[in-house]
Z-matrix of the N, CA and C atoms (Angstrom, degrees):
N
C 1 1.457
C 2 1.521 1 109.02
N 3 1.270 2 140.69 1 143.67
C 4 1.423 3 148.25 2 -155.79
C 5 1.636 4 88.69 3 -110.08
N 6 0.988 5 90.86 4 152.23
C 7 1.751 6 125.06 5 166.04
C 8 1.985 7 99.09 6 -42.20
N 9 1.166 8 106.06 7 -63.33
C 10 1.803 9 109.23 8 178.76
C 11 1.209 10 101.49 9 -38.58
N 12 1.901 11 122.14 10 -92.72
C 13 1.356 12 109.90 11 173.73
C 14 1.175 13 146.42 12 -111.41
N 15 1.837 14 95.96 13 79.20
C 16 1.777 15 113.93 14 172.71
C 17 1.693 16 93.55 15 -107.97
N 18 1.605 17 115.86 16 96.98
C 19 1.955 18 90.94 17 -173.29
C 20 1.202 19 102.35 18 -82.21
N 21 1.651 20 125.13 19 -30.70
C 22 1.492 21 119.58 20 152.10
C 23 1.417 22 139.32 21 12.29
N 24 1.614 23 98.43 22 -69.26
C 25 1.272 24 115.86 23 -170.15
C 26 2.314 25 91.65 24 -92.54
N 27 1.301 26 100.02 25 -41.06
C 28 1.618 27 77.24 26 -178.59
C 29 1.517 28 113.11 27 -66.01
N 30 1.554 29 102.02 28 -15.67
C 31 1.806 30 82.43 29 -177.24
C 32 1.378 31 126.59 30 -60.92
N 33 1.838 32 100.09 31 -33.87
C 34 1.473 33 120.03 32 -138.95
C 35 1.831 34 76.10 33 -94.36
N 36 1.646 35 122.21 34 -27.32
C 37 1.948 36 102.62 35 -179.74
C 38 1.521 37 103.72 36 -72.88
N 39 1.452 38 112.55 37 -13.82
C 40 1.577 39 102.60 38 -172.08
C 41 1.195 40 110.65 39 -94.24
N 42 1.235 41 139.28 40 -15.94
C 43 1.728 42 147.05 41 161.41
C 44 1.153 43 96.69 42 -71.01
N 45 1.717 44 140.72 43 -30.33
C 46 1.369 45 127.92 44 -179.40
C 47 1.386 46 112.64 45 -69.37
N 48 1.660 47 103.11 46 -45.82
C 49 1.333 48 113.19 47 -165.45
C 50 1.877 49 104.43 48 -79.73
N 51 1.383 50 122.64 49 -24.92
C 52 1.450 51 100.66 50 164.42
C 53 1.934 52 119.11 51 -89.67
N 54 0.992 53 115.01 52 13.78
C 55 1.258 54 108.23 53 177.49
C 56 1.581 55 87.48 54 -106.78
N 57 0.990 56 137.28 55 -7.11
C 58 1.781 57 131.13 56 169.83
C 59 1.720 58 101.46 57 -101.55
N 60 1.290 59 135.52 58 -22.74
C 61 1.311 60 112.82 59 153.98
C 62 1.404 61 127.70 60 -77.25
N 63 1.362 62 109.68 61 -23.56
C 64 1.824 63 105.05 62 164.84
C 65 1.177 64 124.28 63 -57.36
N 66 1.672 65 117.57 64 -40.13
C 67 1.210 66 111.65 65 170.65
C 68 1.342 67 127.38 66 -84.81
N 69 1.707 68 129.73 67 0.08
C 70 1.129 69 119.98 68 171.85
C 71 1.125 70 93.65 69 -96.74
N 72 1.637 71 151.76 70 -31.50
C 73 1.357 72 133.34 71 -172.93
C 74 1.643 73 103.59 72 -82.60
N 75 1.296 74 126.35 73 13.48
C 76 1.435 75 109.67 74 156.62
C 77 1.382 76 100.10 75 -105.11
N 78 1.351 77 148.47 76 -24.66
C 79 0.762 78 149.60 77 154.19
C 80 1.721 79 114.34 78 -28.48
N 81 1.358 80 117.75 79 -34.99
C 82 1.428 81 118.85 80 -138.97
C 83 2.135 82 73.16 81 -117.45
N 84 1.218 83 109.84 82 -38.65
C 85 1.126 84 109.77 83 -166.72
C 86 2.015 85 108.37 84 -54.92
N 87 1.812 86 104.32 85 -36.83
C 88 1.007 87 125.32 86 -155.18
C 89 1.466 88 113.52 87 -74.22
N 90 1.694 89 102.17 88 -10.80
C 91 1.996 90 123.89 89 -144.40
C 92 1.717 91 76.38 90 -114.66
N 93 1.510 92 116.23 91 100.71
C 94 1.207 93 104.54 92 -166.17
C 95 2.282 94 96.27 93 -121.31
N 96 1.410 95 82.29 94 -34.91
C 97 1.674 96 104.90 95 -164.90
C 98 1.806 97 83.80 96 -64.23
N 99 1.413 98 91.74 97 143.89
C 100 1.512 99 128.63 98 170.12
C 101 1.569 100 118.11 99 -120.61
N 102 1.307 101 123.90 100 101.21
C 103 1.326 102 135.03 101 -172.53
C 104 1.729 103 111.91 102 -140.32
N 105 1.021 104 112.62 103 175.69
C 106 1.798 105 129.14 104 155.68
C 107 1.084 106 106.59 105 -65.49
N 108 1.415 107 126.40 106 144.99
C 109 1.270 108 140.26 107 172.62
C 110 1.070 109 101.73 108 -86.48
N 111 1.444 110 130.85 109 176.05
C 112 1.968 111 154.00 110 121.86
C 113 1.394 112 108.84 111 -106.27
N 114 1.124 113 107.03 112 97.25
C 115 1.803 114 106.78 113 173.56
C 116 1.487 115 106.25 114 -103.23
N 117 1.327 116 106.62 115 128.85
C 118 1.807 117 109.70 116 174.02
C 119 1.846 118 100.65 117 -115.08
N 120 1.611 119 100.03 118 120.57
C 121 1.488 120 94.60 119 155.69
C 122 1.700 121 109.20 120 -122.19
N 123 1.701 122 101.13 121 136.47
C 124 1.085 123 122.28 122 -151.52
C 125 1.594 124 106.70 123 -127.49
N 126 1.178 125 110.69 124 -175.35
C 127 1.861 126 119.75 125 158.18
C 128 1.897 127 97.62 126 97.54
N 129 1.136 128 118.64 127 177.12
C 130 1.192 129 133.18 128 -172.46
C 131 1.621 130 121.84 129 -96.47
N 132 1.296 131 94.66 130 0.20
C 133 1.590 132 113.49 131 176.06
C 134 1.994 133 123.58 132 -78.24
N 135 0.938 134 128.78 133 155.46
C 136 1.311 135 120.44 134 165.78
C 137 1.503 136 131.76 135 -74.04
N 138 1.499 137 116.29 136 125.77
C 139 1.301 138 92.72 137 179.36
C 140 1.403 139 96.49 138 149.33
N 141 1.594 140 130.07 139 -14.72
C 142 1.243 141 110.02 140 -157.84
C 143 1.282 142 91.44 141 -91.39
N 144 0.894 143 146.42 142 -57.57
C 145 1.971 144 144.09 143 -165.72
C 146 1.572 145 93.43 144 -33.90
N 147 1.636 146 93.48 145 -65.41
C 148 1.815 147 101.17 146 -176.26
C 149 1.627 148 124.91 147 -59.29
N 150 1.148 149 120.87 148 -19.36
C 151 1.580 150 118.65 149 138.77
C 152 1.349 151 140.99 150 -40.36
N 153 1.742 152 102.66 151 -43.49
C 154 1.289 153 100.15 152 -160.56
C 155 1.577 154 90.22 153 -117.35
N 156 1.119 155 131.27 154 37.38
C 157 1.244 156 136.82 155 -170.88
C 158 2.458 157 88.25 156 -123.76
N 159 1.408 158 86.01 157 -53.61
C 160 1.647 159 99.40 158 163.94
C 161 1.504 160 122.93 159 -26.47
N 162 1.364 161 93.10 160 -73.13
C 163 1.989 162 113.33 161 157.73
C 164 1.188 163 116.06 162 -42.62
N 165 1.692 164 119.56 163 -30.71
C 166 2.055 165 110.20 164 -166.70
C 167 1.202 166 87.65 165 -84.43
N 168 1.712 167 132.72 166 -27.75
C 169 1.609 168 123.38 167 -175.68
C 170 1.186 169 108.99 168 -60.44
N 171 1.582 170 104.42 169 -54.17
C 172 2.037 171 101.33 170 -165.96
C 173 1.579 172 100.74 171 -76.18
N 174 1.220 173 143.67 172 -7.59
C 175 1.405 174 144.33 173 168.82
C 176 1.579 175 112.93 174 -60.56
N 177 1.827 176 90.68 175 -59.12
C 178 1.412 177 84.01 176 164.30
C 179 1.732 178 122.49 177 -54.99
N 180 1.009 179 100.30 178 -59.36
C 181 1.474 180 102.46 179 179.36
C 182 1.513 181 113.49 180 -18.97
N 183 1.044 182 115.14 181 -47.72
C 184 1.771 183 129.30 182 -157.63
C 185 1.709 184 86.59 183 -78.56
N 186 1.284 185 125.38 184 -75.49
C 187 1.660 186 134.72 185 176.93
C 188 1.086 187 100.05 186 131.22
N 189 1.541 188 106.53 187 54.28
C 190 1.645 189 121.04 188 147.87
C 191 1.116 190 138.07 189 -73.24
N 192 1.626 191 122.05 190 137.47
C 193 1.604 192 85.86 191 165.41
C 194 1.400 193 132.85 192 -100.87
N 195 1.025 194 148.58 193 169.84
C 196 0.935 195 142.17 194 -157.87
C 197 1.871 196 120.69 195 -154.09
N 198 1.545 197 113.81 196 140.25
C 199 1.410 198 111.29 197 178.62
C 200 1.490 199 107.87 198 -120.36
N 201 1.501 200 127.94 199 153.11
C 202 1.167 201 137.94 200 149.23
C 203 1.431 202 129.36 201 -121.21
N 204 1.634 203 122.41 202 114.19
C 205 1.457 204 132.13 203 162.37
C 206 1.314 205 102.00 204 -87.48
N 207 1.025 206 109.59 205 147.49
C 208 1.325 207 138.87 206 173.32
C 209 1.914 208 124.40 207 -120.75
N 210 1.419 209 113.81 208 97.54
C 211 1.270 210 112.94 209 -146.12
C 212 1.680 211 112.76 210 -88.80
N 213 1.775 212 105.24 211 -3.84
C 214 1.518 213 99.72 212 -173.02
C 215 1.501 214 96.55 213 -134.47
N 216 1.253 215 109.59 214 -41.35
C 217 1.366 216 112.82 215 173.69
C 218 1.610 217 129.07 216 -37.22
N 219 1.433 218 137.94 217 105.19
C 220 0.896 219 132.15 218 -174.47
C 221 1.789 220 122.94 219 -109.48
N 222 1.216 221 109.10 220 21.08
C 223 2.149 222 140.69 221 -173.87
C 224 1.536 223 85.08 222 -115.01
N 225 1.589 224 97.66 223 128.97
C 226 1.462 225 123.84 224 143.57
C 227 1.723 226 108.13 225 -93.96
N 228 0.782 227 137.43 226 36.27
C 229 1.497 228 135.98 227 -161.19
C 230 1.427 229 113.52 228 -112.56
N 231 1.584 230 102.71 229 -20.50
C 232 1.629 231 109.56 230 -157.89
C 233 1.807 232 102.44 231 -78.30
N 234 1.482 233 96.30 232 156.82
C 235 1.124 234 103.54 233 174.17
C 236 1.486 235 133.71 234 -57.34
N 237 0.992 236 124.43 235 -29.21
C 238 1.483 237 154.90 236 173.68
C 239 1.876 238 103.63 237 -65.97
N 240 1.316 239 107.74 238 -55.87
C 241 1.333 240 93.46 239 165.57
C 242 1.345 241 133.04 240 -85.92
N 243 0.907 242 131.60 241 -41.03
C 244 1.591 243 122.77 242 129.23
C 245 1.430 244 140.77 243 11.78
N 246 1.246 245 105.05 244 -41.64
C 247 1.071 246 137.15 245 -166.17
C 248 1.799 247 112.85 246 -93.21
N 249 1.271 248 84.21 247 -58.90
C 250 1.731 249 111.70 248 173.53
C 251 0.667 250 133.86 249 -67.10
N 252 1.516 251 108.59 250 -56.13
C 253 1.241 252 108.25 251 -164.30
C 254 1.684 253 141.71 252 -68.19
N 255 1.207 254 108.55 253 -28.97
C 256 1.874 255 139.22 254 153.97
C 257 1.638 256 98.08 255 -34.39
N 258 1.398 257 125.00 256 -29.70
C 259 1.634 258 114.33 257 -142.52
C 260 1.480 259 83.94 258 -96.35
N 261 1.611 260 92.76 259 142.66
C 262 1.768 261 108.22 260 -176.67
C 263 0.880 262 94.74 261 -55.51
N 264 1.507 263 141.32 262 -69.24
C 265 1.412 264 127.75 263 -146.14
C 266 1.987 265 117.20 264 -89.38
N 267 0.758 266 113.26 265 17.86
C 268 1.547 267 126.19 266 164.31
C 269 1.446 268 111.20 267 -102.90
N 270 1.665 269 100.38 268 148.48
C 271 1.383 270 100.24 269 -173.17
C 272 1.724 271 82.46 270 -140.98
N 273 1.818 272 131.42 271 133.02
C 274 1.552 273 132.87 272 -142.29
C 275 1.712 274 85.09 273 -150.03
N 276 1.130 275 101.53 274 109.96
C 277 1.543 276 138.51 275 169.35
C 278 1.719 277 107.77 276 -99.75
N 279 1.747 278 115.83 277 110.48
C 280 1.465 279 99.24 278 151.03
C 281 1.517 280 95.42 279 -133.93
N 282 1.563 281 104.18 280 127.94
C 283 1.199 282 107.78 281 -161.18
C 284 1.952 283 102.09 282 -137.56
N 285 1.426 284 116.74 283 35.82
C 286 1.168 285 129.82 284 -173.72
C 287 1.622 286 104.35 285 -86.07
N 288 1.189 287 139.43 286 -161.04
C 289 1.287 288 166.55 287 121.60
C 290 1.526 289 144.74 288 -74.61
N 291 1.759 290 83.10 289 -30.08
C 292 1.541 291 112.94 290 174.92
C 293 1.595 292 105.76 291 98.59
N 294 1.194 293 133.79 292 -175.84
C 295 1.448 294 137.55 293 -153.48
C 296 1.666 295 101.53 294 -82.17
N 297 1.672 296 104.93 295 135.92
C 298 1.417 297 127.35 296 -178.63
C 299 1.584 298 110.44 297 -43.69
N 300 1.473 299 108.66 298 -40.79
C 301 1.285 300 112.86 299 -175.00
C 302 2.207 301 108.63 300 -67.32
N 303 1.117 302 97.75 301 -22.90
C 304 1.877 303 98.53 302 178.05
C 305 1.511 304 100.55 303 -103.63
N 306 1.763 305 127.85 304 -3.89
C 307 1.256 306 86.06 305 164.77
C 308 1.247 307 126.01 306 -128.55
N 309 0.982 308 96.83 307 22.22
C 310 1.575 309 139.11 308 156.05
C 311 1.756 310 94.67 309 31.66
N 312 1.969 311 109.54 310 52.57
C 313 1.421 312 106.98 311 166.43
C 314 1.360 313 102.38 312 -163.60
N 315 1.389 314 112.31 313 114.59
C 316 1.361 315 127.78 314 -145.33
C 317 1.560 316 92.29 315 -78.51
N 318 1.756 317 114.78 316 -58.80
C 319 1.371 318 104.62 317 178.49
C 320 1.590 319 133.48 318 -53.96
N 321 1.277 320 106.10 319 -16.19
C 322 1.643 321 116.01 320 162.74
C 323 1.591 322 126.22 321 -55.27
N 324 1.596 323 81.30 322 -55.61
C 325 1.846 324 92.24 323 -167.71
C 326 1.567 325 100.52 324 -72.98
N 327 1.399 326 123.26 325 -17.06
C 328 1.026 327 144.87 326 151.84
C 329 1.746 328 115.23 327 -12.31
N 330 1.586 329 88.51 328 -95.90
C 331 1.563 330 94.90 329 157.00
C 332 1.099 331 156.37 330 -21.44
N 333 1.642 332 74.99 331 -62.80
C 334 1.605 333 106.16 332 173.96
C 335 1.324 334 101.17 333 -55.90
N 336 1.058 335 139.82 334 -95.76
C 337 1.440 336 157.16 335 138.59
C 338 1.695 337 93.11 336 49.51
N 339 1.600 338 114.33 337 -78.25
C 340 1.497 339 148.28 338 147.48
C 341 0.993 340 98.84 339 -12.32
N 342 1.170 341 145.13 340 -69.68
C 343 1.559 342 136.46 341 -122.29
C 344 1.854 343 94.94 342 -107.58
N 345 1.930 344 97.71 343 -41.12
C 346 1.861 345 91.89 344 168.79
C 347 1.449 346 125.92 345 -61.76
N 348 1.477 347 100.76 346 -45.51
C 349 1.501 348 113.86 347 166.33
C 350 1.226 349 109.00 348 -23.92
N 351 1.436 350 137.37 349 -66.13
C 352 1.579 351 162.25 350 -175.10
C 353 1.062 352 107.29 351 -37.24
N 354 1.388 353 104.62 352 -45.75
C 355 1.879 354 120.98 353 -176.88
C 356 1.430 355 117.18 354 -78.19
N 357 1.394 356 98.40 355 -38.49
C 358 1.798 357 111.02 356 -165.17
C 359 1.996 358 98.35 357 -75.39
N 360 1.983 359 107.77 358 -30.44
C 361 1.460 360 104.68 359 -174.27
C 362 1.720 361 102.36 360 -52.45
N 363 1.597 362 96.83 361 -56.14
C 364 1.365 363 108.01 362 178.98
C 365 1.649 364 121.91 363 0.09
N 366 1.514 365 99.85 364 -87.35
C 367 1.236 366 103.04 365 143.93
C 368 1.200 367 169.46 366 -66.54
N 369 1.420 368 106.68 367 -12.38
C 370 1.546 369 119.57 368 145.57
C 371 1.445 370 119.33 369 -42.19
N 372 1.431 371 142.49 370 -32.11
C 373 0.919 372 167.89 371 126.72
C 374 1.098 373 143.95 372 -40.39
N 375 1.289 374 110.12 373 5.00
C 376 1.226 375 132.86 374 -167.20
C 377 1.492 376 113.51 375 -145.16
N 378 2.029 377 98.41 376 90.73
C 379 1.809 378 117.87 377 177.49
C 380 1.879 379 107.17 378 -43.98
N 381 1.381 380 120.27 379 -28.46
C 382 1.256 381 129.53 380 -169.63
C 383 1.498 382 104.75 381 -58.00
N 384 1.844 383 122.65 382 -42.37
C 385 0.948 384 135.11 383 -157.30
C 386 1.803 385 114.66 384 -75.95
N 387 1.035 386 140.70 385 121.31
C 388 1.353 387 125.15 386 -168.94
C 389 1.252 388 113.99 387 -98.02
N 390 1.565 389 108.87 388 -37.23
C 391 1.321 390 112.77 389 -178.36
C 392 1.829 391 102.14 390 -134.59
N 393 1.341 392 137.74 391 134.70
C 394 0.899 393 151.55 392 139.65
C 395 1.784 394 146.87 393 -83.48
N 396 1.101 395 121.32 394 99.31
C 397 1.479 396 125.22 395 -178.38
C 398 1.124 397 142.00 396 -84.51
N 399 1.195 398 132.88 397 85.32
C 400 1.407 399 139.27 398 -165.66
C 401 1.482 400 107.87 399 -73.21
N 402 0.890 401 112.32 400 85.85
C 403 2.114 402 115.79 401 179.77
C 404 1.289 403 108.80 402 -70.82
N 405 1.468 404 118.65 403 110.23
C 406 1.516 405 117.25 404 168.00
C 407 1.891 406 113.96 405 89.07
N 408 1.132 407 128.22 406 19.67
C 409 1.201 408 152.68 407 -109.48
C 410 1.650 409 107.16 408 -96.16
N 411 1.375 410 103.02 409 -71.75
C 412 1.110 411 137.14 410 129.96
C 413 1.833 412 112.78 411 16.86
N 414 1.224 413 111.73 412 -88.69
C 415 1.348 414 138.26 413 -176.00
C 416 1.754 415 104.41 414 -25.29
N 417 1.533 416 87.53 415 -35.97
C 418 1.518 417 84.65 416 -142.54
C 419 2.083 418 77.69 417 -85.00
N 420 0.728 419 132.58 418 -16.48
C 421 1.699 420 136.57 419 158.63
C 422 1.104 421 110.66 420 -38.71
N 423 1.653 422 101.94 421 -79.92
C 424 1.644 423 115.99 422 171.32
C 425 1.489 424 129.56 423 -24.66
N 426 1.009 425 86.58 424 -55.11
C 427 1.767 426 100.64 425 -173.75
C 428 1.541 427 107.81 426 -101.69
N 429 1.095 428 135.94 427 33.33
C 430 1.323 429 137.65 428 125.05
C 431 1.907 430 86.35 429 96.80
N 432 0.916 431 119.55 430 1.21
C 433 1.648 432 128.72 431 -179.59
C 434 1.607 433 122.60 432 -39.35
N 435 1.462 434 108.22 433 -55.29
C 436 1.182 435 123.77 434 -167.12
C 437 2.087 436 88.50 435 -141.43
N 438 1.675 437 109.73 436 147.19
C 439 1.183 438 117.50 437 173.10
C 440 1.365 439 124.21 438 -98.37
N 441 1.589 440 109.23 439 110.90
C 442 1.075 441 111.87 440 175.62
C 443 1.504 442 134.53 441 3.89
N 444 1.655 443 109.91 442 -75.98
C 445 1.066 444 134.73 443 176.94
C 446 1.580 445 116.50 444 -46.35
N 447 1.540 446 121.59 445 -39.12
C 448 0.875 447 131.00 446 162.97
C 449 1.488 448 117.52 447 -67.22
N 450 0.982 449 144.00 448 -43.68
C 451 1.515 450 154.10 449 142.93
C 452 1.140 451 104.07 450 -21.98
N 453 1.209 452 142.64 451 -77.98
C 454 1.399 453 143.49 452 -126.70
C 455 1.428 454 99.03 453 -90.38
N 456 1.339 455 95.75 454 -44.14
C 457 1.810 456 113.74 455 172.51
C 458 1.330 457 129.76 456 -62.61
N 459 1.497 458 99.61 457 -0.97
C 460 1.460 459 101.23 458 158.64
C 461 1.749 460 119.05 459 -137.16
N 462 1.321 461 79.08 460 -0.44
C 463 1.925 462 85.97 461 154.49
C 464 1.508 463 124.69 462 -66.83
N 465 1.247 464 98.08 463 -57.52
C 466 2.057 465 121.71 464 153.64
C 467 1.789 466 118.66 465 -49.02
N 468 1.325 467 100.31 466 -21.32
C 469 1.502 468 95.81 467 173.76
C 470 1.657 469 122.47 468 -117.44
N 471 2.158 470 94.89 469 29.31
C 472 1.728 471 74.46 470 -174.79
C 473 1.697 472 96.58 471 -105.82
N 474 1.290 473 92.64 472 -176.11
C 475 1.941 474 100.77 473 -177.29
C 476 1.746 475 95.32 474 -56.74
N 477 1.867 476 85.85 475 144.38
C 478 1.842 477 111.00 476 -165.67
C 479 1.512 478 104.50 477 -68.52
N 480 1.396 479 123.27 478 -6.56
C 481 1.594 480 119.28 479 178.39
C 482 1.471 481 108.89 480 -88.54
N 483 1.232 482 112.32 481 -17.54
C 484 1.428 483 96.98 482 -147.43
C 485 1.440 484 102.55 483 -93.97
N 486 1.309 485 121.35 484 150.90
C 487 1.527 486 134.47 485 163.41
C 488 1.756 487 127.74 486 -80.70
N 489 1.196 488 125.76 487 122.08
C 490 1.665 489 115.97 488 -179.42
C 491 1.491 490 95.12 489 -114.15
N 492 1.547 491 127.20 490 160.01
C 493 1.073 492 152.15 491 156.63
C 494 1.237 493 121.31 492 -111.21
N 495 1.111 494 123.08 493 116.39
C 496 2.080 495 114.06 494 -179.62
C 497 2.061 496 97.00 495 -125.16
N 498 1.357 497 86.27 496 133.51
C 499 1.503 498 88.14 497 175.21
C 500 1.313 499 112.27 498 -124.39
N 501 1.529 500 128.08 499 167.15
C 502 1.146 501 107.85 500 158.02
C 503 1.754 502 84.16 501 144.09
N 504 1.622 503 122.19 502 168.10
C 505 1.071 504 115.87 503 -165.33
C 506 1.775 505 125.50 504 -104.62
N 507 0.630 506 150.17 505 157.45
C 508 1.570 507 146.10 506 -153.48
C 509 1.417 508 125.47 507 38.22
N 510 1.616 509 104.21 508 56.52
C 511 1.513 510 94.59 509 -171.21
C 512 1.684 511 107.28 510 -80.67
N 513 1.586 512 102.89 511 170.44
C 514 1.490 513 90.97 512 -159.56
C 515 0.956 514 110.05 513 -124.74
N 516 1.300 515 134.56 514 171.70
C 517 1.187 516 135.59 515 -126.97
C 518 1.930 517 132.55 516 -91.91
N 519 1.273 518 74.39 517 -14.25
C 520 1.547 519 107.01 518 162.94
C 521 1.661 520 120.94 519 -85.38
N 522 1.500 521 121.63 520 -26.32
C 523 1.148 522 124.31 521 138.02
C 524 1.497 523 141.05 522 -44.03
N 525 1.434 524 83.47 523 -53.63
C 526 2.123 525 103.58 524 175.65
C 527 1.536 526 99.18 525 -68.24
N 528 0.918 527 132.75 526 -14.93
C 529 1.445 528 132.31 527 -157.40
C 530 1.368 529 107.67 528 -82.55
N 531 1.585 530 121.43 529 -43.12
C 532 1.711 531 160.00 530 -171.84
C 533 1.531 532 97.01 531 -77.58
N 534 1.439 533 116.46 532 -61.77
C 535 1.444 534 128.32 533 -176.08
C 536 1.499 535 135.54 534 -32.78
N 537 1.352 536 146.47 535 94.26
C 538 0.936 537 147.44 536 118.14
C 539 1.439 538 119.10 537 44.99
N 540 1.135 539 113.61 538 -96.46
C 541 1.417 540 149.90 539 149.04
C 542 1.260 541 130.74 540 -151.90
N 543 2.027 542 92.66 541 143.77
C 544 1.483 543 114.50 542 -155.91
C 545 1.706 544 86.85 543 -99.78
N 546 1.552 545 106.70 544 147.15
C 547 1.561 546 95.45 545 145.27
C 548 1.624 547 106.12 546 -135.47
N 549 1.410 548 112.17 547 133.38
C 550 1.706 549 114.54 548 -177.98
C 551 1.737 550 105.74 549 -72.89
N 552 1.317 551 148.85 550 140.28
C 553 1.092 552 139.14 551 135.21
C 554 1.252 553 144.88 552 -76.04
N 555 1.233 554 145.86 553 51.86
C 556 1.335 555 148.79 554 -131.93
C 557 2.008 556 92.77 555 -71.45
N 558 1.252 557 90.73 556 178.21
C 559 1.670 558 112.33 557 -153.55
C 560 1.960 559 89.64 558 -127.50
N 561 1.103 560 135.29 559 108.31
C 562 1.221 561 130.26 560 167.07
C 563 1.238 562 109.74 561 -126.43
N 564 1.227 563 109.38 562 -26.46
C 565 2.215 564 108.71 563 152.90
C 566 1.077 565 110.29 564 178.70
N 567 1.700 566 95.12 565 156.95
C 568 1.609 567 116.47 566 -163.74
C 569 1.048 568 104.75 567 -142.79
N 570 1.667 569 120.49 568 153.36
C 571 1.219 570 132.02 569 178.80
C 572 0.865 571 128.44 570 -87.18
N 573 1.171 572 117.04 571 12.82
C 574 1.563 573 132.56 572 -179.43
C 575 1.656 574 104.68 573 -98.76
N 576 1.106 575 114.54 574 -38.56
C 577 1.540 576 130.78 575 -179.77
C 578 1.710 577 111.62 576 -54.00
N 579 1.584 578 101.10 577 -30.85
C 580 1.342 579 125.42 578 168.21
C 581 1.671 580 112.22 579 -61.05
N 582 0.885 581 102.25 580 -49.70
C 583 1.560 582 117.59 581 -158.26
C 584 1.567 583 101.30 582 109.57
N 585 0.805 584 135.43 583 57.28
C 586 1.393 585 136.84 584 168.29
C 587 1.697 586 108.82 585 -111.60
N 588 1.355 587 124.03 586 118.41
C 589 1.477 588 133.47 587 -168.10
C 590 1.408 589 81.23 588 -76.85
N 591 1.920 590 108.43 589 148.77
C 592 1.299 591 126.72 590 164.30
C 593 1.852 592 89.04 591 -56.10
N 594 1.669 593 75.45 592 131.40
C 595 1.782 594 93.92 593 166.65
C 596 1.601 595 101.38 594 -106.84
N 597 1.921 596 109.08 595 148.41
C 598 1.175 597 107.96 596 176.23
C 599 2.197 598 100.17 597 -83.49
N 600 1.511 599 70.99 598 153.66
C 601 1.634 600 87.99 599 170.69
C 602 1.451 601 105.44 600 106.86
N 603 1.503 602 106.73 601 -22.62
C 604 1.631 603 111.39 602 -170.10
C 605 1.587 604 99.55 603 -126.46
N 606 1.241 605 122.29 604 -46.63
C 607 1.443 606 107.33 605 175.29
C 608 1.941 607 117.01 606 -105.89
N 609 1.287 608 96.00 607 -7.57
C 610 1.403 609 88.14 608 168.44
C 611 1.467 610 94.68 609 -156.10
């Protein structure tokens, strides 16, 4: 008997499917509070920059404004900024050194670290700002850069509209704690593992 006439089976997907919209529209009924987010995308997988780069599109969309620091990255080249950066309402920070392993000087990146921070308060502080992006974010946790406590304490103290994004890999746990929503990215294959050179358009 075909899918057309088994009504059997359509009755029993359509009693499934309204006892699963009752519970997501109370669900939806229940999600009432309007605030700023903290979104962390995390894990060892690809994808988190390019996630939250996703969000600066539909932000724009809405006629937000919006900032991006960039905390390791040391290329204006990438596609993503490129992209962005021209647009009135974005304001595109790369204020990295580039990866720990090339600059192989802890008290530098140190600074450095410091000196984006400076930029990123800026906007923490700033009701104007709707959405904020911390690119690579994380790191500066990891590596003992910037103190937690100090972080968190001004994640908790920025204006109640605004949205932040922090990406980057091993964020810790005192971060996730503050967070909104986390999403992990796991890594199950890469083309690089291949020998495949970062291609532009896809990895930068």
């Amino acid at each position: 008997m075909t899918k057309e006439n088994n009504p059997d089976k359509e009755a029993r997907h359509k009693a499934r499917m309204e006892r699963k919209k009752a519970i997501i529209d109370a669900h939806i009924a229940e999600a009432s509070e309007e605030r700023g987010l903290l979104l962390i995308n995390t894990g060892n997988g690809k994808g988190k920059s390019s996630a939250a780069f996703g969000v600066l599109a539909r932000a724009l969309g809405h006629g937000m404004n919006c900032a991006v620091v960039q905390f390791i990255k040391n290329r204006s080249d990438t596609g993503e900024e490129a992209f962005f950066r021209d647009h009135p309402r974005v304001t595109w920070h790369v204020m990295g050194d580039g990866f720990t392993w090339d600059t192989q000087d802890n008290a530098k990146d140190t600074a450095t670290a410091r000196v984006a921070w400076e930029q990123a308060l800026v906007y923490l502080r700033d009701p104007a700002i709707d959405l904020l992006i911390l690119d690579e974010f994380t790191y500066t946790l990891k590596y003992g850069w910037l103190p937690l406590d100090e972080v968190t304490h001004e994640l908790d103290s920025r204006p109640a509209m605004q949205h932040v994004i922090i990406t980057g890999r091993a964020a810790p746990e005192g971060l996730i704690e503050i967070a909104d929503t986390v999403t992990t990215m796991d890594l199950t294959k890469h083309a690089y593992h291949a020998g495949v050179k970062a291609m532009p358009g896809v990895e930068w």
